[in-house]
C-alpha positions in Angstrom: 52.4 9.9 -35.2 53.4 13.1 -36.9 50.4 15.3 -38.6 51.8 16.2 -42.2 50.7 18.4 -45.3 51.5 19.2 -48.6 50.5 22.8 -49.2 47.2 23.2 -51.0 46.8 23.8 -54.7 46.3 27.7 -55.1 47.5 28.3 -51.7 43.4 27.8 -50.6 43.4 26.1 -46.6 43.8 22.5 -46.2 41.0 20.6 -45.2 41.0 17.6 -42.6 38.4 14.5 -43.8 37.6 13.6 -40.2 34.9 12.0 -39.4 32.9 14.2 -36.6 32.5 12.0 -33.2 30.2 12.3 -30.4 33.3 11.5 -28.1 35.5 14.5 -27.2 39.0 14.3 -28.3 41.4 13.4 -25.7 43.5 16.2 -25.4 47.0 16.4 -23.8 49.9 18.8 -21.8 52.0 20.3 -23.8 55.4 21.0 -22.2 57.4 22.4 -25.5 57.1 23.8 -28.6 59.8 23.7 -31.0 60.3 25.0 -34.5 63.1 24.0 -36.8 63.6 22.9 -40.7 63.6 19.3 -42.1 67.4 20.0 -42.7 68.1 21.5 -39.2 69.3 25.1 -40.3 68.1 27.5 -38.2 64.4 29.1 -39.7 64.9 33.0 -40.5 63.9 35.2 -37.4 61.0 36.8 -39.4 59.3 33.5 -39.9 60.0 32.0 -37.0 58.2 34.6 -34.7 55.5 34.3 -37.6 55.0 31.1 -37.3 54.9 31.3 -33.0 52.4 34.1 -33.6 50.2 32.4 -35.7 50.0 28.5 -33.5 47.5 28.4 -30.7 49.7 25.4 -29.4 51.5 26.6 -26.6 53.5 25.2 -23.4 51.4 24.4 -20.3 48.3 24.2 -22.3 46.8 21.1 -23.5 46.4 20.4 -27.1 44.4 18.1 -29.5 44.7 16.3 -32.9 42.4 18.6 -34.1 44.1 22.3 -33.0 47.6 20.7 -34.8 45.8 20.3 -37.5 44.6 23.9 -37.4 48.0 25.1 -36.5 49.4 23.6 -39.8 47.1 25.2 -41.8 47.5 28.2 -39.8 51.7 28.1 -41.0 50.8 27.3 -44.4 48.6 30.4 -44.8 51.7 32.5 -44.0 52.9 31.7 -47.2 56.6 30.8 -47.1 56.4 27.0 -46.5 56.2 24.1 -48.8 55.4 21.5 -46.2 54.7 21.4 -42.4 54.3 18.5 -40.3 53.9 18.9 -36.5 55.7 15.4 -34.5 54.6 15.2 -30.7 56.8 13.7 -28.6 56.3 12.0 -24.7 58.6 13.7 -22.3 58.4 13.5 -18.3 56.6 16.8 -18.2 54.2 16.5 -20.7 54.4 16.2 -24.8 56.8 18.1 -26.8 55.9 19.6 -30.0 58.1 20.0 -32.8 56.8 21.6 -36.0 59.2 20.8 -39.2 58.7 23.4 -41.5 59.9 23.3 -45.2 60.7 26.8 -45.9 60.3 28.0 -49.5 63.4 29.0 -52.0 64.0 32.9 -52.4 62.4 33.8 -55.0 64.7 34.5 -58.3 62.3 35.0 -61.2 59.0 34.5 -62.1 58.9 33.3 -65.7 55.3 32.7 -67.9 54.8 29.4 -70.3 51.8 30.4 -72.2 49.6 28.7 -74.4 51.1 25.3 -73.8 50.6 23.1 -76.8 50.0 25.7 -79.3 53.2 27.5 -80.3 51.7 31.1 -79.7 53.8 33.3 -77.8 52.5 35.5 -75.0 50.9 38.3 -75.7 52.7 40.6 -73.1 55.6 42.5 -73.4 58.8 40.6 -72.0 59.0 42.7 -69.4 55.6 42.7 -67.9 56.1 39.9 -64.9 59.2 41.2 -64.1 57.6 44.5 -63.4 55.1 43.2 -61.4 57.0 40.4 -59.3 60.2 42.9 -59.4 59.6 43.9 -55.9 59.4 40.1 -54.4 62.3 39.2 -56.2 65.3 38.5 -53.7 63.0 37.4 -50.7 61.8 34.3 -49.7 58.8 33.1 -52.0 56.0 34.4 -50.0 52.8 32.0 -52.1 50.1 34.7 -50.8 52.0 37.7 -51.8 52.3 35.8 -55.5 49.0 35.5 -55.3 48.8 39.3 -55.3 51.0 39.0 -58.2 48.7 36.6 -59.9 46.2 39.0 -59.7 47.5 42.0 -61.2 49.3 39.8 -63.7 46.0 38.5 -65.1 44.3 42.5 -64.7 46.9 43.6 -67.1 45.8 41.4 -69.2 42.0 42.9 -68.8 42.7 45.8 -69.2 44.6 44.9 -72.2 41.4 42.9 -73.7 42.6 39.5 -72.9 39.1 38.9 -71.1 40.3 34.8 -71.3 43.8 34.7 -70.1 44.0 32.3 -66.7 46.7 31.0 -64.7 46.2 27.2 -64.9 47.3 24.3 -62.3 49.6 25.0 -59.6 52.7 27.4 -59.8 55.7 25.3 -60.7 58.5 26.1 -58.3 62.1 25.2 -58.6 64.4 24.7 -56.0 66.7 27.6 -57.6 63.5 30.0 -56.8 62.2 30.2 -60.2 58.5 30.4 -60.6 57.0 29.3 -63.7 52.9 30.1 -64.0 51.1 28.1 -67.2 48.5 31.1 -68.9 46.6 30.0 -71.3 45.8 33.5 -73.0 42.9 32.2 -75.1 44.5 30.9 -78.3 41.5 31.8 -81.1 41.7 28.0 -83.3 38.7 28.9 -85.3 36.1 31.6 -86.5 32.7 30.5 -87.8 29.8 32.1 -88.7 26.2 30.7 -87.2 22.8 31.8 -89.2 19.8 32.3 -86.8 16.4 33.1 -87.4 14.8 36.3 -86.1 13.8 34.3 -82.5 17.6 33.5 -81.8 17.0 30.0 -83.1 20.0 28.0 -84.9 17.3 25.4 -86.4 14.0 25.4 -88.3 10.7 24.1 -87.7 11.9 20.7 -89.2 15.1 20.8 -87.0 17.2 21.6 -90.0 20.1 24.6 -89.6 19.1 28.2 -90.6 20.6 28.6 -94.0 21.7 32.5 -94.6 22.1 34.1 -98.2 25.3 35.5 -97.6 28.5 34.1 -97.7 30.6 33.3 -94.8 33.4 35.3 -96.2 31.5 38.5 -96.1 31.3 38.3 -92.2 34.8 36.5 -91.7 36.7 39.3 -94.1 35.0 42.1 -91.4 36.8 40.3 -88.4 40.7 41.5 -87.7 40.7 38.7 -85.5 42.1 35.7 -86.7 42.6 31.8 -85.7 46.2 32.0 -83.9 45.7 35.3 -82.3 44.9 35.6 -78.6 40.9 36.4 -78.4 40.8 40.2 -77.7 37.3 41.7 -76.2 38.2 45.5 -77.8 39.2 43.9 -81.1 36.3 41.5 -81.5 34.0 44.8 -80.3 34.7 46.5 -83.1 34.9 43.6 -85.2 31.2 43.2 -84.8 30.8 46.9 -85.3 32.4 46.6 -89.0 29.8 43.3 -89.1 27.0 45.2 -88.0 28.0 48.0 -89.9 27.3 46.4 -93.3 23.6 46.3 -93.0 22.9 43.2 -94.3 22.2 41.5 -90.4 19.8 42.8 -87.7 21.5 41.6 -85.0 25.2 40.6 -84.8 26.6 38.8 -81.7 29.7 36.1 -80.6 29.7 33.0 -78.7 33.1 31.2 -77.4 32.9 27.7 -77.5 36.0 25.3 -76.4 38.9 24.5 -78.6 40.6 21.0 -78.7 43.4 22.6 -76.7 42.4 23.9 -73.3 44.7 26.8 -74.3 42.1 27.4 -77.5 39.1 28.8 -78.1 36.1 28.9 -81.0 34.8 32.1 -81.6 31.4 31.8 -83.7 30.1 35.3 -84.8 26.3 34.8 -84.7 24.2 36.6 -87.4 20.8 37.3 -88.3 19.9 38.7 -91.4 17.9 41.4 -92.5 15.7 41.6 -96.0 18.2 43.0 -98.3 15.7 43.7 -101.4 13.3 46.1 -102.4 11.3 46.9 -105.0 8.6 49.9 -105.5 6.8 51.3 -108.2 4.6 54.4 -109.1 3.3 57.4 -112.2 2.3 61.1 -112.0 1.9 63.9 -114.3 3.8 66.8 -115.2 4.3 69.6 -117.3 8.2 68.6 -118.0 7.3 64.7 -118.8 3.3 64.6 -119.2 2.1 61.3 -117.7 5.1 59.0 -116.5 5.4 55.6 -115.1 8.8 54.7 -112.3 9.7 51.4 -110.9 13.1 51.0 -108.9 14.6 48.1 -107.7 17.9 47.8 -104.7 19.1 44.9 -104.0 21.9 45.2 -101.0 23.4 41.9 -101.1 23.5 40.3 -104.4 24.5 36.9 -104.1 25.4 36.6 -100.9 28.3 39.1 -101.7 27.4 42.3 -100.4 27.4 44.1 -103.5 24.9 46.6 -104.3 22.9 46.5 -107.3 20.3 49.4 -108.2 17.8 50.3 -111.2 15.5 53.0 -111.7 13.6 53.4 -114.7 11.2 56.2 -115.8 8.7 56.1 -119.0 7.3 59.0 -119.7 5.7 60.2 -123.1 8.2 62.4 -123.8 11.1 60.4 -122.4 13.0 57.4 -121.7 15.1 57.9 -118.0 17.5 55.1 -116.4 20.0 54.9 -113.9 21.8 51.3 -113.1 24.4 51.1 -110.6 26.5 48.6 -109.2 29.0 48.4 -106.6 31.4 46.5 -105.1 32.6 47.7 -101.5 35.5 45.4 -101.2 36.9 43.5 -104.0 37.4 39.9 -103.2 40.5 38.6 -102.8 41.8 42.4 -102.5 43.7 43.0 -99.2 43.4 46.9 -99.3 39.4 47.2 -99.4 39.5 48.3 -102.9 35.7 49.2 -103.7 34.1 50.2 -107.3 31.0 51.3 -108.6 29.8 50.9 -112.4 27.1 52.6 -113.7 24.7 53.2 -117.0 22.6 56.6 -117.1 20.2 58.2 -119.0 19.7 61.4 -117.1 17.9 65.0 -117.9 17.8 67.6 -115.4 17.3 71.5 -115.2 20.6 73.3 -115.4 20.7 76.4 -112.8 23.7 77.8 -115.3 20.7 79.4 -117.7 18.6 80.5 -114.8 19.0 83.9 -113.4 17.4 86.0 -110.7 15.0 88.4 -113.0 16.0 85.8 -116.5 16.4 82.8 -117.8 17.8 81.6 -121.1 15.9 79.7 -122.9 15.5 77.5 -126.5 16.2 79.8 -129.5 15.2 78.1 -132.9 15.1 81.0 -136.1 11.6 82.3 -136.7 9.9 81.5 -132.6 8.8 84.2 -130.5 9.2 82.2 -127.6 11.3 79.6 -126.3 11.2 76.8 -123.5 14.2 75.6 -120.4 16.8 74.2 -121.5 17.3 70.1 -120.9 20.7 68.9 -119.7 20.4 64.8 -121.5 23.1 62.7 -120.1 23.2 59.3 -121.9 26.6 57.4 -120.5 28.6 55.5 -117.9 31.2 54.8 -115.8 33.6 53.3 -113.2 35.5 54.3 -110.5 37.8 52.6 -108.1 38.1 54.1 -104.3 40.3 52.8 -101.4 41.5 54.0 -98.3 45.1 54.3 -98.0 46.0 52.3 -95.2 48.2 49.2 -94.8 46.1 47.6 -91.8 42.2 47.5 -93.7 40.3 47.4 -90.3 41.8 50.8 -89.1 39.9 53.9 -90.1 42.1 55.4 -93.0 42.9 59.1 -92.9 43.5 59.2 -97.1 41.4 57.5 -99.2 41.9 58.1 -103.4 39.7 57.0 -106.5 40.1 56.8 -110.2 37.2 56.3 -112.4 36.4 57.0 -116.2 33.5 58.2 -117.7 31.5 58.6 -121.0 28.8 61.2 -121.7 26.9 62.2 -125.0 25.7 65.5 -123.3 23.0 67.1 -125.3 20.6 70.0 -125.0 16.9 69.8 -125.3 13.2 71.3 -124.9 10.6 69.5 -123.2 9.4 67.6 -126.4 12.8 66.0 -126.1 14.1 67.9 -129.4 17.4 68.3 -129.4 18.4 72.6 -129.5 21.5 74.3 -130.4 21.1 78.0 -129.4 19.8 80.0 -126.0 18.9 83.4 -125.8 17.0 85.7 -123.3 13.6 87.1 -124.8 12.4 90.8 -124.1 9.1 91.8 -125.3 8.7 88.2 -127.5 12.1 89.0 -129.1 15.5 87.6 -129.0 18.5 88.9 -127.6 22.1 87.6 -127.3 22.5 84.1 -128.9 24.7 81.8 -127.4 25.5 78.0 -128.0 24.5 75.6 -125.8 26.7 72.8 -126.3 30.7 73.1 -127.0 30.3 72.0 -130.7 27.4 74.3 -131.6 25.2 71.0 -132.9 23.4 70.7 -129.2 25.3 67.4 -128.7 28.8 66.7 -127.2 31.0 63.9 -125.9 33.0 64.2 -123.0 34.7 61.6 -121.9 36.6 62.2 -118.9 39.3 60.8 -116.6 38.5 61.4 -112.8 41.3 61.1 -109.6 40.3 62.3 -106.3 41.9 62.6 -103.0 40.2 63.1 -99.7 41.7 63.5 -96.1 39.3 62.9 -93.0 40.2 63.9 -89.7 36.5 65.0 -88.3 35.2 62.9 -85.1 32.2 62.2 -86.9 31.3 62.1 -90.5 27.8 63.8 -89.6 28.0 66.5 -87.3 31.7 67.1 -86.7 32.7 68.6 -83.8 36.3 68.9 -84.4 38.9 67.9 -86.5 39.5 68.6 -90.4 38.3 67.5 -93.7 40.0 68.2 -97.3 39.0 66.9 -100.6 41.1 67.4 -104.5 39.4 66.6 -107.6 40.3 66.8 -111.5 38.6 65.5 -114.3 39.9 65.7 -117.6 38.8 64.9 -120.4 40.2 63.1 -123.9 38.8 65.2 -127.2 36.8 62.9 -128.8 33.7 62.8 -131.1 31.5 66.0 -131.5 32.7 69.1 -129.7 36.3 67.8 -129.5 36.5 68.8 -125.6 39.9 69.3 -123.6 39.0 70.2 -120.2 40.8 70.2 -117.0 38.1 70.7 -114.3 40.1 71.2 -110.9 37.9 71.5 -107.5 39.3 71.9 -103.7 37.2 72.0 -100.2 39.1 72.6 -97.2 36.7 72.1 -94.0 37.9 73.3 -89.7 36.1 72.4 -86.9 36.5 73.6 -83.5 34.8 73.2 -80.4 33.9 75.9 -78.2 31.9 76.9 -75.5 30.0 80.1 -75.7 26.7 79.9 -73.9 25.8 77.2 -71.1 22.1 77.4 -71.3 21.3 73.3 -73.0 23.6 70.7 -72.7 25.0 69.8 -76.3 28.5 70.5 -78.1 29.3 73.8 -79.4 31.7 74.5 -82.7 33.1 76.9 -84.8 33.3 75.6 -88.7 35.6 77.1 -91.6 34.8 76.2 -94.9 36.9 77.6 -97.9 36.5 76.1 -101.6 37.9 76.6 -105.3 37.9 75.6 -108.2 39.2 76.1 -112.0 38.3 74.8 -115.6 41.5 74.7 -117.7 41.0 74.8 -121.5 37.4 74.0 -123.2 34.6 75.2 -121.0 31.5 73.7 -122.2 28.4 75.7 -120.6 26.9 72.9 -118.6 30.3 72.2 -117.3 30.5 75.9 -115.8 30.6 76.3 -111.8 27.3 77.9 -110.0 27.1 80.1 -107.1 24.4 81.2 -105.0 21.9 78.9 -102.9 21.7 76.0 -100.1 25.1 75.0 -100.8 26.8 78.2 -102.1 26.0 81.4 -100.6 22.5 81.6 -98.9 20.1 84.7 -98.9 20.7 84.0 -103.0 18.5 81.7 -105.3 20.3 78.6 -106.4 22.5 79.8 -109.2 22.3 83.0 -109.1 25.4 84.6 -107.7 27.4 83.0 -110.7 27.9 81.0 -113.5 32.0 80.8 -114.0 34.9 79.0 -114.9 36.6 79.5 -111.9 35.9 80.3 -108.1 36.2 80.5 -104.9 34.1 80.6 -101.6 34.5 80.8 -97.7 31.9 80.5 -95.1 32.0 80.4 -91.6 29.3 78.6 -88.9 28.6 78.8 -85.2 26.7 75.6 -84.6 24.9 74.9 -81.1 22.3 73.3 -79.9 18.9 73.8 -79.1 16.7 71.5 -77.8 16.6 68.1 -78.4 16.9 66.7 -81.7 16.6 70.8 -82.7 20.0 72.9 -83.0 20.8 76.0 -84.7 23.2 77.8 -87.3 24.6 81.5 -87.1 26.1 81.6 -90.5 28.0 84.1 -92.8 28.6 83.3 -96.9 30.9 85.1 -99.3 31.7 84.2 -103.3 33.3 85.2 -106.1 33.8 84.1 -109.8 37.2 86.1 -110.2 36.2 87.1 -113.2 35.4 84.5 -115.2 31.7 84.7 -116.1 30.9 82.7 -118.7 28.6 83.7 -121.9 25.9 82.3 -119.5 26.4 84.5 -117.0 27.3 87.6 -118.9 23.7 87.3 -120.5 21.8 86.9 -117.4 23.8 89.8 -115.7 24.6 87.3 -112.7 26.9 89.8 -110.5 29.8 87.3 -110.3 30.2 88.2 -106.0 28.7 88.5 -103.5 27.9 87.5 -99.0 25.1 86.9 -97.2 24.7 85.8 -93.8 21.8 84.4 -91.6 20.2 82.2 -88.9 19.4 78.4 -89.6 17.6 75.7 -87.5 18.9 72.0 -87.9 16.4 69.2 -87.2 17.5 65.6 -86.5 15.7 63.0 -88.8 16.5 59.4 -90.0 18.2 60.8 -93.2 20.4 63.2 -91.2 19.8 66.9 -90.4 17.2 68.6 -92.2 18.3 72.0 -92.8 16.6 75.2 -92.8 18.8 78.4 -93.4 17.2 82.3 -93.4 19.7 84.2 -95.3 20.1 88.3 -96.2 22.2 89.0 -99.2 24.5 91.8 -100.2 21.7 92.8 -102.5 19.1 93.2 -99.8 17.2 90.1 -100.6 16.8 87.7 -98.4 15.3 84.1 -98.4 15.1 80.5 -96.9 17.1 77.8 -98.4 16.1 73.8 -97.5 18.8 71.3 -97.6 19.7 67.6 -96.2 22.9 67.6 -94.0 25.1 70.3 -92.8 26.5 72.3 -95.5 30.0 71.0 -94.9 
């Protein structure tokens, strides 16, 4: 009887399902071997001597069942045959052995049908397979060789991120040599979001599931991957990134579960959340406020939203303080991540526009041989809209603009919380140069302003920047309204360069060059607390804050060599140069601010949860020197 086999399903050896015997098998003398198709065309010469060098079955040796079994799988693992059979046959001198081989078609095209059952195209470019099979095309199907194929095939598609894509069943294999391989790419049918407890658990105590605050939508709207898109391992990374990046979870992770279509797959995006709520409370004494009570409250994900609500209140016995703001980071329903931020205030702070280096302005009211600081009150609000300008929401924009309004009654006080009209310097308990503090001369104004803003972000990172670019356009003007009738156009620029170098090798640690220049310019009204200030952390170091300038308009350029140090430790060479062009205002003509000046120094930058703590030792022009304490790098 002739042995026969079909060749096995992903070209893997045939297996026989004999039983093992105790007997040996008889075996018999072999007096030909002969090798021909089914159809009796002659086989090519290049298989034929492969198939003679790969049978042990040879004339004048005796054979068994067994060893033409192993020779048929021996012919199928060259590749080019569809079926084998081997027929012995009783001659005078022995058996002859004739091995009908069925050899494959040459191969024309290898063609992908992916995602059966779903309607999604293929991922890859047209043109893909017939790079990679190009080189088999025009020979005779060679199964091991596609195989190889097979293999880079479903690489590419690694390296690519398609982490599920698999070949599926058998290649299909037409008698006009056209292959056709099923892929089933990994066809996303549905995203969900699981709630778990802090111990990885999807169930309670009671065996009921974990129920989160926020809404599904919050973590779904993060996700660029979407049910009909082919699972991507890069895309869901960062997708979990953007998740994670909300700070609402402690943990974020996925699990892939199977879809009704074995071409499908359910992606759930596992959270667990983190307390989103705080609240803290606390008094004190001062000279400015006497005793004071604060409590503040922050809620980071009110109703399940991810919208930010804060409140801080401060009762004091000479004053009343609040500050409520909410925001919204991406409006619902709003494909662009449009984000805005509303907010009530009630602020008071020091000005540094009526301090000077050897002076300082202070109340003036007729008949007082002294006066007290001036009190910058800011009772008002606000809102503002910000997105980034980018069609596709999940890619980091390079633009991003804003447009807010705000209201202000702007008034100046002492520390009783009496409103005052008039500043002056006092020499030897007498007055000297009055000047108004508000725009309308009463110690209160309104300004109520209109604010656009344009930023452009090209740093590697928003922290320490290494290299790259950042540049930022503001204007607010304001509508004359109410008391002081202001018309203001406040215009402000910062143009930030980074670039990396290499100029010492002793610790490990990049190395950069940053350019800073800004300017700015008030068109119009120029109310005093409105007026630019130069000198200090953020200005010109070596200077106290303020003290360089108080102006309408100016402009300023410093230049850093950043390196590190040690550690979480790095360090700042540093030179500072500013000027008011000019345009000191009544402010600074009466504190005899000098409107110019440089300095230039050596700071120390320590790492800390709340970003770099800077520490900057500065000389001035003037000979002077100091040390100026900020949080972050200057720019």
């Amino acid at each position: 009887q002739p042995t026969n086999n079909q060749p096995p399903t992903n070209n893997q050896q045939p297996t026989t399902n004999q039983q093992p015997t105790t007997e040996a098998e008889p075996r018999v003398l072999v007096s030909e071997v002969v090798i021909r198709t089914e159809t009796g065309q002659p086989l090519p010469a290049e298989q034929e001597n492969q198939v003679y060098g790969v049978i042990r079955t040879q004339p004048g040796r005796t054979t068994t069942r067994s060893q033409l079994q192993e020779d048929i799988n021996s012919v199928f693992a060259t590749g080019f045959f569809s079926n084998v059979q081997a027929v012995p046959e009783d001659t005078p001198l022995g058996v002859r052995v004739t091995f009908l081989v069925q050899l494959n078609p040459t191969l024309s095209q290898v063609r992908i049908d992916a995602n059966p059952g779903t309607n999604v195209p293929s991922v890859l470019p047209p043109n893909t397979v017939n790079q990679i099979f190009s080189n088999q095309y025009g020979r005779i199907l060679n199964l091991r060789e596609l195989q190889e194929g097979i293999k880079q095939l479903l690489k590419v598609y690694q390296d690519q991120g398609y982490v599920l894509a698999q070949v599926v069943g058998s290649p299909q294999v037409s008698p006009d040599g056209v292959v056709t391989l099923t892929v089933a790419e990994g066809v996303v049918e549905d995203i969900s979001v699981q709630y778990r407890n802090k111990e990885g658990q999807e169930t309670d105590k009671d065996g009921k599931p974990i129920r989160g605050r926020t809404q599904p939508y919050i973590v779904t709207r993060e996700i660029q991957l979407k049910p009909g898109q082919v699972f991507n391992r890069n895309i869901i990374q960062r997708d979990l990134q953007r998740v994670y990046g909300l700070g609402l979870f402690e943990d974020v992770n996925v699990s892939l579960n199977p879809g009704t279509n074995p071409s499908q797959v359910d992606v759930q995006v596992n959270v667990v959340e983190r307390n989103s709520g705080s609240i803290a409370a606390g008094a004190g004494i001062s000279s400015a406020s006497g005793l004071f009570g604060t409590i503040s409250y922050q809620e980071q994900n009110l109703n399940g939203r991810n919208q930010k609500l804060g409140a801080e209140l401060e009762v004091g016995q000479r004053e009343l303080l609040f500050d409520v703001r909410f925001t919204d980071p991406w409006i619902a329903g709003d494909p662009y991540r449009t984000s805005y931020t509303a907010n009530l205030f009630r602020s008071r702070s020091i000005s540094l526009i009526f301090e000077g280096e050897d002076d300082n302005i202070e109340t003036f009211e007729p008949g007082e041989d002294d006066g007290d600081t001036p009190r910058i009150l800011r009772l008002g609000g606000g809102i503002n809209f910000s997105r980034p300008l980018s069609k596709n929401p999940y890619e980091r924009a390079e633009w991003t603009a804003s447009a807010g309004i705000r209201y202000q009654r702007v008034s100046t006080r002492d520390s009783d919380g009496d409103i005052r009209e008039e500043g002056t310097i006092y020499e030897n308990d007498q007055p000297t140069e009055i000047i108004e503090l508000t725009e309308s001369g009463t110690g209160q104004d309104d300004l109520l302003t209109l604010q656009l803003a344009a930023v452009r972000d090209k740093r590697d990172n928003a922290l320490q920047p290494t290299r790259g670019s950042f540049f930022r356009l503001g204007l607010e003007q304001s509508v004359p309204v109410g008391l002081g009738n202001i018309f203001m156009s406040k215009v402000r620029g910062s143009y930030s360069y980074y670039l990396p170098v290499r100029f010492t090798n002793f610790t490990k640690g990049p190395q950069t060059i940053a350019f800073n220049v800004q300017g700015g310019t008030i068109l119009g009204d120029v109310p005093p607390y409105e007026a630019f200030t130069l000198g200090g952390s953020n200005s010109v170091r070596g200077y106290e804050e303020g003290a360089l300038a108080s102006s309408s308009s100016f402009l300023q350029a410093t230049v850093e060599y950043r390196f590190p140090v040690f550690s979480v430790v790095s360090g700042a060479l540093f030179f500072d140069a500013a000027t008011d062009l000019g345009t000191e205002t009544e402010a600074g003509d009466l504190l005899d601010k000098s409107g110019s000046g440089y300095g230039y120094g050596l700071g120390v930058r320590v790492q800390s949860p709340l970003g770099p703590i800077r520490i900057d030792y500065g000389f001035n022009d003037q000979g002077d020197s100091r040390i100026n304490f900020g949080i972050g790098e200057r720019f």
